[in-house]
C-alpha positions as CSV (number, residue, x, y, z in Angstrom):
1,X,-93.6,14.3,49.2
2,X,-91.2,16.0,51.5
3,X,-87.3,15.0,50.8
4,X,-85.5,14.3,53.4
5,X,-83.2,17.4,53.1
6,X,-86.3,19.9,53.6
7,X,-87.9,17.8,56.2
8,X,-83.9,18.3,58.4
9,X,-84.5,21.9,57.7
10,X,-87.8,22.4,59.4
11,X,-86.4,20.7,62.3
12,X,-83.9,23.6,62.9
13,X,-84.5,26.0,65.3
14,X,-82.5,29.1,64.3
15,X,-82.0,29.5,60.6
16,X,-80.2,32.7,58.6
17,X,-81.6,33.0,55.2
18,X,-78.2,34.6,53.0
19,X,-78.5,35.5,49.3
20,X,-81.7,33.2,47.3
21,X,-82.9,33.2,43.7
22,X,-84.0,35.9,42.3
23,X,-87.8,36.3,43.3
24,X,-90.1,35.4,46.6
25,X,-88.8,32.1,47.3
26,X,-86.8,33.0,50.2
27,X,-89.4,35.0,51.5
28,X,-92.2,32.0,51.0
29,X,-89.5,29.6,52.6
30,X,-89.2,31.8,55.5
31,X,-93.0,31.6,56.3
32,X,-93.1,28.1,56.4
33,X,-89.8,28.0,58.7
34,X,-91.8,29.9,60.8
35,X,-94.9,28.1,60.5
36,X,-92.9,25.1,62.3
37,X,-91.6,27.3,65.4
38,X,-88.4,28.5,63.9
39,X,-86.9,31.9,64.4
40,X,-85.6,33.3,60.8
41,X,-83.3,36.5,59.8
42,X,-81.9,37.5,56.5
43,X,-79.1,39.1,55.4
44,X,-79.5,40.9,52.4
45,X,-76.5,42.2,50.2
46,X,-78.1,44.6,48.0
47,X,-81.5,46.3,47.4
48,X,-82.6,43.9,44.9
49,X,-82.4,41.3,47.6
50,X,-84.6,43.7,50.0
51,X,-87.1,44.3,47.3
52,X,-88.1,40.3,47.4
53,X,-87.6,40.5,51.3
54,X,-88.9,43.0,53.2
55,X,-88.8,43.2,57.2
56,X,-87.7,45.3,60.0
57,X,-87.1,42.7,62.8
58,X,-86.3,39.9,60.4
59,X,-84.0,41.5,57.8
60,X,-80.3,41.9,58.3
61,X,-78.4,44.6,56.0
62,X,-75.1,44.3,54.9
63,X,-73.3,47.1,53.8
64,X,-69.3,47.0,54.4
65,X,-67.0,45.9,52.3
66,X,-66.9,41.9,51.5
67,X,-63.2,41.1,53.6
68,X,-65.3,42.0,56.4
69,X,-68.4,39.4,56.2
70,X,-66.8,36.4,57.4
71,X,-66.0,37.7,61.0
72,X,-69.6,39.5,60.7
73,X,-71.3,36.2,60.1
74,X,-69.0,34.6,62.8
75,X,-70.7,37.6,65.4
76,X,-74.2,36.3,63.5
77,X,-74.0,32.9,64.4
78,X,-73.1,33.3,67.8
79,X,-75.1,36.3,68.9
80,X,-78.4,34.8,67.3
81,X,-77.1,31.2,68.6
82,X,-77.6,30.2,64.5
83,X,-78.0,26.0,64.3
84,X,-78.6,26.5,60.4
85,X,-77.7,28.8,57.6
86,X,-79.7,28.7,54.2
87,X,-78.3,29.9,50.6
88,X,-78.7,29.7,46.9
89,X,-75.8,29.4,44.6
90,X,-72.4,27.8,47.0
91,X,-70.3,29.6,44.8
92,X,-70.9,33.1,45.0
93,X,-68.2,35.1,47.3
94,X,-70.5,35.4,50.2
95,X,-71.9,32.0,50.0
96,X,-68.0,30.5,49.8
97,X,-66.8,32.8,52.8
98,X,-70.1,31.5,54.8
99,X,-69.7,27.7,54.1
100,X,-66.3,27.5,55.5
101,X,-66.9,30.1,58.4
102,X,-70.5,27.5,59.2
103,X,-68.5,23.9,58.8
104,X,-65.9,25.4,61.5
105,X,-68.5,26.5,63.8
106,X,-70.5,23.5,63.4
107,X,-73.4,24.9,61.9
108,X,-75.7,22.8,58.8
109,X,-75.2,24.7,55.6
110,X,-78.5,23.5,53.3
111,X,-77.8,25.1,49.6
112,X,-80.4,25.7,47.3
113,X,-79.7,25.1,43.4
114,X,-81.7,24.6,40.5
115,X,-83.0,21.4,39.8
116,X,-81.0,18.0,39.0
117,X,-84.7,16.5,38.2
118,X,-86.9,18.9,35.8
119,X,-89.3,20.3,35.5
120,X,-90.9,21.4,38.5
121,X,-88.1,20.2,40.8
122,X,-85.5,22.6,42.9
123,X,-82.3,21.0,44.5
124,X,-82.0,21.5,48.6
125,X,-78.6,19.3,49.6
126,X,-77.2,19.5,53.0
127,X,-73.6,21.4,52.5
128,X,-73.2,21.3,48.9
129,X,-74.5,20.5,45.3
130,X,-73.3,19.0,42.0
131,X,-69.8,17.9,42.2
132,X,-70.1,19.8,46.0
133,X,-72.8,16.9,46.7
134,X,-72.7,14.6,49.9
135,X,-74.4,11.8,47.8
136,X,-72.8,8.9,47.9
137,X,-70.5,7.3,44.7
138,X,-70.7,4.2,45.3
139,X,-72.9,1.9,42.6
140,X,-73.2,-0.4,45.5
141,X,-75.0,1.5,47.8
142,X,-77.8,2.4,45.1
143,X,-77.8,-1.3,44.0
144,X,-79.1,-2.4,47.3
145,X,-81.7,0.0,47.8
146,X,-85.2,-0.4,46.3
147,X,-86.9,1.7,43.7
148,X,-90.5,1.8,44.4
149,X,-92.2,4.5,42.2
150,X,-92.6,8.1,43.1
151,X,-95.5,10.4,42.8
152,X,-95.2,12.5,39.8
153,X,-94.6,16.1,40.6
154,X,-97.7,18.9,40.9
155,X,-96.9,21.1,38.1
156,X,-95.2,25.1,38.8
157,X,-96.4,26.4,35.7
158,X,-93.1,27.7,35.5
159,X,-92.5,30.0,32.8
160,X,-89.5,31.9,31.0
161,X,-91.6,35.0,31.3
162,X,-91.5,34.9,34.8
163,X,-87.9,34.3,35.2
164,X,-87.4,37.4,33.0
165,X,-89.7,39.5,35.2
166,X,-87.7,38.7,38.4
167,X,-84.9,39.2,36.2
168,X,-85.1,42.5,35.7
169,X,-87.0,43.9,38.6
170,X,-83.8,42.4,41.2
171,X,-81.7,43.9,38.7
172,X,-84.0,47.0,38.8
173,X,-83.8,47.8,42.4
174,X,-80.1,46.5,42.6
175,X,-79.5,49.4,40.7
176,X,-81.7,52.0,42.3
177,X,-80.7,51.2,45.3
178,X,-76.9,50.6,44.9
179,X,-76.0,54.1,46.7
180,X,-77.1,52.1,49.8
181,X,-74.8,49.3,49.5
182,X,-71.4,51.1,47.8
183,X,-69.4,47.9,48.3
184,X,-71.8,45.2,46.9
185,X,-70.2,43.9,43.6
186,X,-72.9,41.0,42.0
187,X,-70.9,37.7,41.0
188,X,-72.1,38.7,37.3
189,X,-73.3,41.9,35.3
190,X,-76.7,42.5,35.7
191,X,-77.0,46.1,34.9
192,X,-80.7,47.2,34.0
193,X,-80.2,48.3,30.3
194,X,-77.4,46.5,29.1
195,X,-78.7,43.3,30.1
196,X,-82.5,44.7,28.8
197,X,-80.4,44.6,25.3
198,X,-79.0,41.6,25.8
199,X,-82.3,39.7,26.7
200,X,-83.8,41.8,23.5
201,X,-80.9,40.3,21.3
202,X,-81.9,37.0,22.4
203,X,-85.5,37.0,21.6
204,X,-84.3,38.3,18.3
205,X,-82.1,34.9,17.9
206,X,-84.9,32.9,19.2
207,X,-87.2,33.8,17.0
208,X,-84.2,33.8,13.8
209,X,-83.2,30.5,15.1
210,X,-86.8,29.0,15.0
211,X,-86.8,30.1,11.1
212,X,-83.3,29.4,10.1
213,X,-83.1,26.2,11.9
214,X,-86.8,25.0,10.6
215,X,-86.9,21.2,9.8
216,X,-83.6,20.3,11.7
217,X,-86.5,18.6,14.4
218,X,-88.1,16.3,11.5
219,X,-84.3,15.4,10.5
220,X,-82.7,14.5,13.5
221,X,-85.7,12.6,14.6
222,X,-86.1,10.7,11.6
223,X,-85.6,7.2,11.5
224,X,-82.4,7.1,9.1
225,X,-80.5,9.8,12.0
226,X,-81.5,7.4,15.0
227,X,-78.6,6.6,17.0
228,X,-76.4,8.0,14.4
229,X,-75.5,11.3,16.1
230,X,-73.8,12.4,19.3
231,X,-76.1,15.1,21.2
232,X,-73.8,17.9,23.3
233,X,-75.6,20.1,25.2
234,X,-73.6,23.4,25.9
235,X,-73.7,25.2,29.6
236,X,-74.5,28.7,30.6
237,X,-71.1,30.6,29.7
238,X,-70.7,31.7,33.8
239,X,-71.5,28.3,34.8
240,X,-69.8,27.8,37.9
241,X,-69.8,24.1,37.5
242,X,-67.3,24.6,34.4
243,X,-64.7,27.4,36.2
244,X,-65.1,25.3,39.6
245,X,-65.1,21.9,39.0
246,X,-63.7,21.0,35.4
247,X,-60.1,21.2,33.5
248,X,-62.0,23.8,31.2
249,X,-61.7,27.5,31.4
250,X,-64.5,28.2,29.3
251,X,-67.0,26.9,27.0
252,X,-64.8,27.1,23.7
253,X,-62.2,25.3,25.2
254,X,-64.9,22.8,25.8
255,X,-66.1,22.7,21.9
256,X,-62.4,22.7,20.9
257,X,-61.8,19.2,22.7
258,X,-64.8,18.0,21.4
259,X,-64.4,18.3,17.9
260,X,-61.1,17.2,18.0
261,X,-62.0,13.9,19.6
262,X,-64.8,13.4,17.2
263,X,-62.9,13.9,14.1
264,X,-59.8,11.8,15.3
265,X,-62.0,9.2,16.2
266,X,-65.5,8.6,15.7
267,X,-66.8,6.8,13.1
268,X,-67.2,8.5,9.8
269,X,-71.0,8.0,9.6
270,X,-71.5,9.7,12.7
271,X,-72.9,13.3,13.2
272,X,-72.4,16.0,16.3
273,X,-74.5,17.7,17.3
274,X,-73.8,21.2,19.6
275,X,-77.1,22.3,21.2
276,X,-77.2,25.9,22.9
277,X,-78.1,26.9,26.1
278,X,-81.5,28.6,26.2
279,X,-80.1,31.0,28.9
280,X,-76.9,31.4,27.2
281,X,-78.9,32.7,24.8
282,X,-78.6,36.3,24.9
283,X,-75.0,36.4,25.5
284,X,-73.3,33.9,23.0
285,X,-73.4,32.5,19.7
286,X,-70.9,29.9,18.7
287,X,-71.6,29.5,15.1
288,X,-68.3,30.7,13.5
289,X,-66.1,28.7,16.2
290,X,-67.5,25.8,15.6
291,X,-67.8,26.2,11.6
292,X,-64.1,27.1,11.4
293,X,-63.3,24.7,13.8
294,X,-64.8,22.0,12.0
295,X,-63.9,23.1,8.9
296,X,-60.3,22.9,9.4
297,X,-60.7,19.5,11.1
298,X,-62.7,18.4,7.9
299,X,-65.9,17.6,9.7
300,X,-67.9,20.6,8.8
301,X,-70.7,18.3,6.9
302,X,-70.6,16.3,10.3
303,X,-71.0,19.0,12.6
304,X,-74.7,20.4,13.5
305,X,-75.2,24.0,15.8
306,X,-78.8,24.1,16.7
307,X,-80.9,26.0,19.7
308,X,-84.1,25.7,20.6
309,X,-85.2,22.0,19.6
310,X,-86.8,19.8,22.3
311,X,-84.5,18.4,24.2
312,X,-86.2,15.2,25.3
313,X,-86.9,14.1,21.8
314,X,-83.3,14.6,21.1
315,X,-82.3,12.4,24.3
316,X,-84.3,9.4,23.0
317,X,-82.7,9.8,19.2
318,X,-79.3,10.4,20.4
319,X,-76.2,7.4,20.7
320,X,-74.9,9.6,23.4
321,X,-74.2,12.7,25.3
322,X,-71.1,14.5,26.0
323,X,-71.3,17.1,28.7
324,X,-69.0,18.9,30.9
325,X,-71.0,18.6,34.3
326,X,-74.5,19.5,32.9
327,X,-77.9,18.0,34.6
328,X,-79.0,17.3,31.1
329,X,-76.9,14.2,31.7
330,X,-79.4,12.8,34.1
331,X,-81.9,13.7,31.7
332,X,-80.2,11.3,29.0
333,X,-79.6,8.9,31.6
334,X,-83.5,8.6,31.7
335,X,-83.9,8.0,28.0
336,X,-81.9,5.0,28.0
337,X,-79.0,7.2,26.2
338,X,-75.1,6.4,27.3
339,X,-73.0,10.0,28.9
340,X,-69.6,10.8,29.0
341,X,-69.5,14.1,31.8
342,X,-65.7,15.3,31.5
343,X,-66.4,17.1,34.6
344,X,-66.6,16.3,38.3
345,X,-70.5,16.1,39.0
346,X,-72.2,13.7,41.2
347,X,-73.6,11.5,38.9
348,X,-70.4,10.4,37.7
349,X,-70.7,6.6,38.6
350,X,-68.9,3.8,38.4
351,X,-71.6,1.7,36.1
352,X,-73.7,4.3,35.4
353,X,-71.8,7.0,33.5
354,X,-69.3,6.2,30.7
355,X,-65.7,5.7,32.7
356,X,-63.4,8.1,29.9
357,X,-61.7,9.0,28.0
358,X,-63.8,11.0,25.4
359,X,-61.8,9.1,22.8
360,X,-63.3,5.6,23.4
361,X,-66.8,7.4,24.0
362,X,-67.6,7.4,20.0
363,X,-66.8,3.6,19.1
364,X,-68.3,2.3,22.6
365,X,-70.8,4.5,24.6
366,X,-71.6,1.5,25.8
367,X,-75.6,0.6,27.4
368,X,-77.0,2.6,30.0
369,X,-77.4,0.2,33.4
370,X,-81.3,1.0,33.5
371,X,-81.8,-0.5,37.1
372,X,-79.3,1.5,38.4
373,X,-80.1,4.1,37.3
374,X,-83.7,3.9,38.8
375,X,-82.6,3.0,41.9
376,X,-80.0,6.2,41.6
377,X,-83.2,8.5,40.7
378,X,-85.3,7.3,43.4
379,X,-82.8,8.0,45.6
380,X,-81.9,11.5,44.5
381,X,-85.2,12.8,44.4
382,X,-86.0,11.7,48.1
383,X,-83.3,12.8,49.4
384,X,-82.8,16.1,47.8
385,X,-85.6,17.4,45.4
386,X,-88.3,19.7,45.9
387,X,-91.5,19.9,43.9
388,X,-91.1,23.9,43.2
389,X,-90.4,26.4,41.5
390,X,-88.1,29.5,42.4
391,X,-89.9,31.9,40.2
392,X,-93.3,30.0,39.8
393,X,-95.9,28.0,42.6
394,X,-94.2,25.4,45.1
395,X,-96.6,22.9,46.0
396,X,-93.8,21.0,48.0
397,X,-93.4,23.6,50.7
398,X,-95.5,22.7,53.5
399,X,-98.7,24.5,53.8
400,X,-99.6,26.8,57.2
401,X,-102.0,24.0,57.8
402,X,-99.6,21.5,57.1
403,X,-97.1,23.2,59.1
404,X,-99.1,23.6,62.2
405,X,-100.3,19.8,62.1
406,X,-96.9,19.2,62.4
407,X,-96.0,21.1,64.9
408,X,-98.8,20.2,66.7
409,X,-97.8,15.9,66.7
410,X,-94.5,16.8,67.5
411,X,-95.6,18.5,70.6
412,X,-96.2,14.8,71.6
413,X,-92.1,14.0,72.4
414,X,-89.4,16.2,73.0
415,X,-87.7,17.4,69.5
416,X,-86.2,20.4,68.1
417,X,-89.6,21.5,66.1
418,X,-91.8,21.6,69.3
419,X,-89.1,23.1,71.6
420,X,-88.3,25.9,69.2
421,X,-91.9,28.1,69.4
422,X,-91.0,28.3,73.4
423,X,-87.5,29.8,72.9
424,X,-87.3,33.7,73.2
425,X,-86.0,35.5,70.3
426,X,-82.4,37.4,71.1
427,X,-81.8,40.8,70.3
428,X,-81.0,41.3,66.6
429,X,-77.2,42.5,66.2
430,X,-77.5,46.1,64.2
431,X,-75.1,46.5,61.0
432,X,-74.0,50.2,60.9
């Protein structure tokens, strides 16, 4: 199944990759583009994006200083007549600059994200995602749609090993190649050897975690702690979904507020429980905040830190889920489990999300509206998600095959997939 945001992008005609995931992706993506007629650049920022796309004709290089990319990409889109721009991540520096510079020119920004559906789902949204999204709010609109089953996804055999190797060979080149682009400054640290130690460190803590935290499985799941503990799954420290579109500076500000809500007013048989980011893994541990946190609140026996426990299971035993803006929320919406997100995101529903505040959450989650939220879903995942990976197989891209039979009925009537093979390709602007 195509979603409806892929299927607008192979109807472009002129479409500028910018900065993608980590990995081939962009580089698979632009063969399929092509496959349908379309004529595709990228701009890279930094040798780690040229190692994952190579190309002479094709490839764009960026080298001057970032004040000067919006009036570049202005020159871009009107010297290679541009009808689309693609990126991963809105809001990186680049990205930012180039969705305001595209909405004034009247050129479709599609973003690329990381799944709101998982596994084996990416995000592709027209403009923005998450709390950037263009889906609708309104608990009307989904209630009058119908939600007829979907295929299930062909698996990407993603794995963490994989990510890892991408990882390090972007930051690798990035590196190695950094004399090339002086002015390129990454929207995080990914330096080759500190962040080798860092992922190191965080294997170590898996693999402590897995002993230290042996049994904490059998007990949550157990029949005597169903629906008697609150599940709060933390985000990625540099999530920009918590600097961008929530009160919170950070993720201890985060924790703070939510132990002080629990203890001032959720029932004293209660537990909460903090669950760590896998990613966040080599980079934070928030075992003595939340001990002397909870400790001075007089909650400490209350109060659970865990890491790498499955998630799903946890979903189903949970009486609900406090988040900030996190996916995982979806993920309990599927269980059946009640969510309070205390950021903007764009599930937050009238009907199908917990209205606020975080104080009322504890006494009365309240149910989970289990037909709207199907019809939500259904919609979602039509509209927006991908069966892919970025760093594993996408069986959702079109095939060549596919893309030619395509291209080949749409030759029948006029449209902007069978017009674009016969358009000559411009000159390509050099970047000194």
């Amino acid at each position: 199944m195509i979603p409806t945001s892929l299927d607008r992008l192979l109807c472009q005609r002129r479409t500028l990759l910018l900065q993608g995931p980590m990995g081939p992706f962009f580089e698979r993506l632009a063969v399929t583009l092509r496959a349908h007629g379309q004529q595709v650049w990228k701009v890279n920022f930094n040798a780690g994006d040229d190692w994952f796309f190579r190309g002479d004709e094709q490839v764009i290089r960026f080298r001057e200083p970032m004040e000067q990319w919006p009036a570049r990409l202005r020159r871009l889109v009107a010297d290679l007549r541009l009808d689309a721009i693609v990126l991963f991540g809105q809001s990186r520096r680049m990205h930012q600059a180039a969705i305001t510079e595209a909405q004034a020119m009247g050129v479709t920004v599609f973003v690329f994200e990381e799944g709101y559906v998982r596994p084996d789902y990416v995000t592709l949204e027209l403009g923005g995602v998450n709390a950037e999204s263009p889906l609708p709010r309104d608990p009307a609109f989904y209630r009058a749609l119908n939600a007829e089953p979907l295929p299930a996804p062909l698996p990407t055999g993603q794995s963490f090993g994989a990510l890892a190797t991408a990882a390090m060979a972007y930051s690798l080149a990035r590196s190695l190649g950094h004399g090339r682009y002086p002015h390129y400054r990454h929207h995080r640290s990914i330096a080759p050897i500190r962040q080798g130690v860092k992922w190191a460190h965080g294997a170590w803590r898996k693999w402590w975690y897995r002993f230290a935290e042996r049994g904490m499985q059998d007990f949550l799941a157990a029949p005597e702690q169903h629906k008697r503990f609150f599940l709060v799954p933390l985000q990625v420290y540099n999530d920009s979904q918590i600097r961008r579109h929530s009160k919170y500076k950070d993720v201890p500000a985060f924790i703070r507020e939510v132990l002080t809500s629990f203890a001032g007013h959720a029932p004293a048989d209660q537990l909460l429980v903090f669950k760590h980011h896998p990613l966040d893994r080599p980079y934070n541990d928030y075992t003595r905040l939340i001990e002397r946190e909870s400790r001075a609140l007089g909650i400490a026996e209350r109060v659970h830190y865990i890491h790498d426990q499955h998630l799903p299971t946890l979903l189903k035993h949970a009486c609900g889920v406090v988040t900030v803006n996190s996916t995982t929320g979806l993920q309990a919406l599927y269980h059946g489990t009640p969510v309070i997100p205390l950021g903007e995101c764009m599930y937050a529903i009238e009907g199908l999300v917990h209205p606020g505040p975080l104080d009322s959450f504890w006494a009365e989650p309240g149910p989970v509206d289990a037909e709207l939220f199907q019809r939500f879903r259904t919609y979602l995942v039509r509209e927006t998600q991908l069966n892919a990976s970025f760093y594993a197989e996408a069986p959702g891209l079109p095939s060549i095959t596919d893309s030619n039979r395509r291209r080949a009925l749409a030759s029948d009537k006029p449209s902007a997939v069978a017009q674009a093979a016969s358009w000559s390709s411009p000159t390509r602007p050099t970047l000194k």
